[in-house]
Every structure is written in C-alpha cells, then in structure tokens.
N, C-alpha and C positions, 0 to 999 in steps of 0.2 A: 516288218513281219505283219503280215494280215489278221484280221480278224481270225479269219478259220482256221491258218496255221497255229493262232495261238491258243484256241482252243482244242486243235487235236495237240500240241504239247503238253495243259494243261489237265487232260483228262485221261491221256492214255495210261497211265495208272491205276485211274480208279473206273476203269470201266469193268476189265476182269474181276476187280474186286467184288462193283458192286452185284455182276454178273452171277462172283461167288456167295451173295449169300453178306456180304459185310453191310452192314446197316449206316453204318458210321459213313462209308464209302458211296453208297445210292442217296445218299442224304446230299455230300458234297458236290456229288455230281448234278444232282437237278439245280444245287445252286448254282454254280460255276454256268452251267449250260441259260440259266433264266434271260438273260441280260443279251445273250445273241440270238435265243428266240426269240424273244423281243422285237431288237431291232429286224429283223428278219420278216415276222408277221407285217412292222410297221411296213412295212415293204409291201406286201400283199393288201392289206388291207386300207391302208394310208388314215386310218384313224387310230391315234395312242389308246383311248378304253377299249377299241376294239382288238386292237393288237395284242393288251395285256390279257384278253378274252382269252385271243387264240393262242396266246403264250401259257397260259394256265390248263388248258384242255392240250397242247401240243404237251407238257411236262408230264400230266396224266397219264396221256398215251407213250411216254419215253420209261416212263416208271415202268406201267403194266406192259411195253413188248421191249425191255429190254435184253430179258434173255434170248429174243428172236434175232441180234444184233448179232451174226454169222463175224465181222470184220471182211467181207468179202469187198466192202467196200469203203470209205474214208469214214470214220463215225460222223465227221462234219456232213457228209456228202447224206448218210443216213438220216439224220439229225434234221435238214434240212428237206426232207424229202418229207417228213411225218408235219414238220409246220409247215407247210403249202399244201397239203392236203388238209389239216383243219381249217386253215384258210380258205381255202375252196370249197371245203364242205359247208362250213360258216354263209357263205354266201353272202359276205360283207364288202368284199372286194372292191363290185364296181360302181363306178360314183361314187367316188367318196375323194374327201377334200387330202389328199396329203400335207400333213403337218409335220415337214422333217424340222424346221425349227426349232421346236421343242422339243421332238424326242427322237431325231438321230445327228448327232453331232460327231463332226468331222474332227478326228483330232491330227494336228499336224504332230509330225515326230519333235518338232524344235520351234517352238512355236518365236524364240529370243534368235533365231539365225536370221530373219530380217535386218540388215541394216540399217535401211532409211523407213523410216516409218511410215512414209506416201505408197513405199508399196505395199507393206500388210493391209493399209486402208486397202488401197488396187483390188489386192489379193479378194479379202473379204467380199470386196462386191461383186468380183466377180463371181464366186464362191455363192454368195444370195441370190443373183443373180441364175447360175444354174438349177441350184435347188427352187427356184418359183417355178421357171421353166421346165424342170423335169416333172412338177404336177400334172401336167399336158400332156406328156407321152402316153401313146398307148400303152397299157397293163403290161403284155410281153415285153417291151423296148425299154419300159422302166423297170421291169426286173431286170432285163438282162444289164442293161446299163448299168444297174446298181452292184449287181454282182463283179461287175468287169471292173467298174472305175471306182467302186469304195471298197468291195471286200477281196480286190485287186486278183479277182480268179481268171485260170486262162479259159480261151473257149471250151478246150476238153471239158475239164472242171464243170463249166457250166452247163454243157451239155449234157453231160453226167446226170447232176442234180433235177435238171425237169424235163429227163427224157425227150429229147433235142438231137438231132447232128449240127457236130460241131459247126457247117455251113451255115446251118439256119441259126446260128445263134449268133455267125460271125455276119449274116444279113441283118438280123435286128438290131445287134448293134451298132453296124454303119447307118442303119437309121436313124437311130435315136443318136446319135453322134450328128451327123448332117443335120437333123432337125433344130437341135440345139446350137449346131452354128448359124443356120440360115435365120432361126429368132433372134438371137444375139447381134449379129448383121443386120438387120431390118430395125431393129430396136435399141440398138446400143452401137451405132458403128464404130466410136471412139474406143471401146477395147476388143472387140476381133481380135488385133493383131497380138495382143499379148494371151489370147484363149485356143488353145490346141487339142482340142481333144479328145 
C-alpha cells in the first residue's frame, strides 16, 4: 500500500468530521497529514527546515480551507496540490541540495525477506546510489519520479495532482528514468544489470 492510499484510508473518517465542526477530529487530522506533508515538501524543496517551513504553512492552509474541500477529488490529490503551492510560493525550491538521507526514508515492506545478506548490502547501494543521483534531476523529472517510484502513483494520479497530461508526465518520467540509468552506466557498470527502473 502506498503512502497516499494509506493516508486516504487513514483519514477518510475524520475529514467529514473535522469538516463538521469536531475539534477532537481537525486536531487528528492535521496530525495524521504532518508527516506526508512533510515528506512531500522535502520533495519540492529538497531542504529538511525548509520542508518543515512549507509543512507548517501547508497545515495552516489545510486548517483554514478545509471546509473548501468539495471531495471532488482524492483528499490526497487535494492535499497535495495545497503543499506544492506553498512550496512554490516559498520560492525555496530551486538550488537547493536534497537531503533524502536524512529525511525521506524508503521503507521496504519485509525488510528480513533477504536471504543472503550480499544482497541487502547490493540492495542498499544501489538504493544510495539512486537517491544521490536523483539530486541531479531536473525539479519536474524529480517530482515526477518521486511520485511514480516511491509514492508508487500511476500517471493519471500524477497528472492529476500538478496539472499535467498524463503524456507529459509519462515523458518526464522516461527521463528521469533514462537519465538515472545512463549515470548508473557510465558510473557504476558493475550493477546496471541488476537496476531496472
């Protein structure tokens, strides 16, 4: 299950709530939501105090228009549309160093299904490996890449969220897909063959 499916299951209860008027309900919702804003901003912005900036001004902004929030379309999809505008508006975005090391971490579902332990090392570097490389991608191709390959959305999806056709979204990410093999390749030729992606 993805990020965003887990927080539209996680919240779709307490959105009507806090919609109604429950305080107890707008409370748990801005929590629950913190931590995918978060990660989200880092995305945009690629600096962690920057990120918790626009994550603290995006919660803001979730508070005061939430009762603007029609359900016409994914709350995640919503959600997401309001932190890439603070982000944007922030004008932190570009040049700036990404630090997913520290503050976006990939969790595998089963981290003990490794058998042999030469591949988890494998794994991992290849794994560090992308995330250095993905610092390089241009702004759009590391969003889109991000959304495709970690918060595992289809084009639609991501179309959706930064008003996009799905073609252009499914061109930035053959990019940014190729770009990160062709460095990989040139830089690493000993694992290529085990990186697909």
């Amino acid at each position: 299950m993805s990020e965003t499916q887990r927080l539209e299951r996680d919240v779709a209860h307490l959105v009507p709530l806090a919609q109604g008027g429950d305080a107890a309900a707008r409370e748990a919702l801005l929590a629950r939501c913190h931590p995918t804003i978060f990660r989200w901003a880092l995305v945009q912005v690629g600096d962690a105090d920057e990120a918790e900036d626009v994550a603290q001004e995006a919660l803001v902004r979730l508070d005061a228009g939430l009762d603007g929030f029609a359900g016409k379309s994914l709350f995640a999809t919503w959600l997401y549309r309001v932190t890439r505008n603070v982000a944007l508006e922030m004008g932190r975005r570009a040049a700036r160093t990404l630090r997913l090391r520290s503050a976006l971490a990939l969790r595998p579902d089963d981290e003990s299904a490794t058998a042999d332990p030469a591949d988890g090392v494998h794994a991992e570097t290849v794994t560090a490996l992308v995330r250095a490389l993905f610092d390089d991608l241009p702004p759009r191709q590391r969003e889109v890449f991000y959304l495709a390959d970690l918060e595992e959305l289809a084009p639609v999806e991501i179309a959706q969220r930064l008003g996009l056709e799905p073609a252009t979204v499914r061109v930035h990410l053959l990019r940014a897909r190729r770009s990160l093999r062709a460095r990989i390749l040139s830089e690493h030729p000993e694992i290529v063959e085990d990186y697909s992606p």
